[in-house]
N, C-alpha and C positions, 0 to 999 in steps of 0.2 A: 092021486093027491097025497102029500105028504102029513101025516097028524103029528102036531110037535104038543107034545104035553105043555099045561098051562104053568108048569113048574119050571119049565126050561126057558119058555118065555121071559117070568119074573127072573130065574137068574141071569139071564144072557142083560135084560133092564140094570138090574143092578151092578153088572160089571160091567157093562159099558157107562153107566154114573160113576163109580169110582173108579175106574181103570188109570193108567199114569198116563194115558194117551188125551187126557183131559185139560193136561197140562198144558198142552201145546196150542197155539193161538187156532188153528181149522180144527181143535175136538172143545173146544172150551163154550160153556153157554151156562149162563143163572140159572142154577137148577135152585139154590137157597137164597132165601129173602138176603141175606148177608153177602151176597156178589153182584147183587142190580143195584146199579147207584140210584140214589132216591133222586123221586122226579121233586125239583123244586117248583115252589108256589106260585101260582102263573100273577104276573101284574096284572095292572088295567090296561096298559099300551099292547099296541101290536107287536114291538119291541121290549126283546126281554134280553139281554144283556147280560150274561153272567159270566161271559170270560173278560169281561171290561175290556174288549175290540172296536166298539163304535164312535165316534166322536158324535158332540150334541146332535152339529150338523146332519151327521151319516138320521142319528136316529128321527129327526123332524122329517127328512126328506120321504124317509120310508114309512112313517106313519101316517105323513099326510097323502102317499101314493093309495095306503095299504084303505084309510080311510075313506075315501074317492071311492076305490074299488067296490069296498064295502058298501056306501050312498046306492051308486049304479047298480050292480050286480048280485048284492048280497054276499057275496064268496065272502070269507073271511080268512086272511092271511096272519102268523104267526110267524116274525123271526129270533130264532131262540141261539143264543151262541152260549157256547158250555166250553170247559177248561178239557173234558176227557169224557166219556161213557163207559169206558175199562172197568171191569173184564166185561163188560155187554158188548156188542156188536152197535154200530149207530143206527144200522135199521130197528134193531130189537129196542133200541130205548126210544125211538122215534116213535115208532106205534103205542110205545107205552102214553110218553107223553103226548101224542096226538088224541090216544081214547082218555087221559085221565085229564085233558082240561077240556076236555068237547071242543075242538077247533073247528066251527062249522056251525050252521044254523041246524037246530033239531028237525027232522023229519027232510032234509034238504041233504044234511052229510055233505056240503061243503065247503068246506075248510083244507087249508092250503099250509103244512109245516114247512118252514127252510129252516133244514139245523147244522150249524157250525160248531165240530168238535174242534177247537185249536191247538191241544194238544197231541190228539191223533192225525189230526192232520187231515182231518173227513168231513164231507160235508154232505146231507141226504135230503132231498123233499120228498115230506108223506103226505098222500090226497087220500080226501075221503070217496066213497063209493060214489058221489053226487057229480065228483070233478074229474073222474079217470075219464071223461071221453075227453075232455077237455085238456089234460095234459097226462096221458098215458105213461107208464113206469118207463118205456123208451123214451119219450120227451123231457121225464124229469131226469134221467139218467144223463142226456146229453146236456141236457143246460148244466148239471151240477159238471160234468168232464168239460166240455166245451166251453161255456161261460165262465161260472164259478174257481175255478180251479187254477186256469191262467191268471187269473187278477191276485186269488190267493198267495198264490208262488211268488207274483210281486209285493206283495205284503199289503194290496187295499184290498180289504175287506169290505 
């Protein structure tokens, strides 16, 4: 077994935090509060609209689906459309904002994000522990490629 001093560890941390290879879009991630875009303040709607992409209509149809859903099932659904998440990644802001507005019933953890970046051009659903058997990261991944994505390219959102 190899013993690497506690010393070589912190620096090998710190130069790989400042290194220039941080720069690049596969080494970059919010290491300071000053490069995670802030999570904006959740509404009261299931619909939160912040690239202004939804027509009235779009957002009635989905809050009265998301509402239902909620009567029946409890799950609670969030769709959240954002202008960019830059320099974060859309997963990494998505779990931000999935833990800091509690998407989901307490002690249940289910809760359902769909987030539309329109400037990146990305789109990600995050479930909580309650809903993974239910729609597991393979499911969400093809509904966001397979679903979401073709309709995007056509421009309905």
């Amino acid at each position: 077994m190899i013993k690497i001093s506690k010393y070589v560890l912190v620096f090998a941390f710190f130069l790989a935090l400042f290194s220039p290879w941080n720069a690049t879009p596969w080494g970059r991630f919010a290491v300071f509060a000053g490069d995670a875009v802030d999570i904006p303040p959740r509404g009261q709607d299931y619909v939160n609209d912040f690239a202004g992409l939804l027509t009235h209509s779009d957002k009635f149809t989905i809050t009265k689906f998301a509402a239902e859903l909620e009567k029946k099932t409890t799950v609670q659904i969030a769709v959240v459309t954002i202008k960019t998440t830059q320099p974060e990644t859309i997963h990494g802001f998505s779990v931000r904002l999935f833990d800091q507005w509690k998407i989901g019933q307490e002690g249940k953890d289910n809760g359902v994000l769909l987030l539309m970046a329109v400037n990146d051009r990305k789109a990600w659903i995050t479930t909580g522990y309650g809903m993974e058997g239910a729609i597991p990261d393979v499911i969400a991944n093809k509904i966001v490629q397979d679903v979401m994505i073709p309709y995007f390219k056509r421009g309905q959102y």
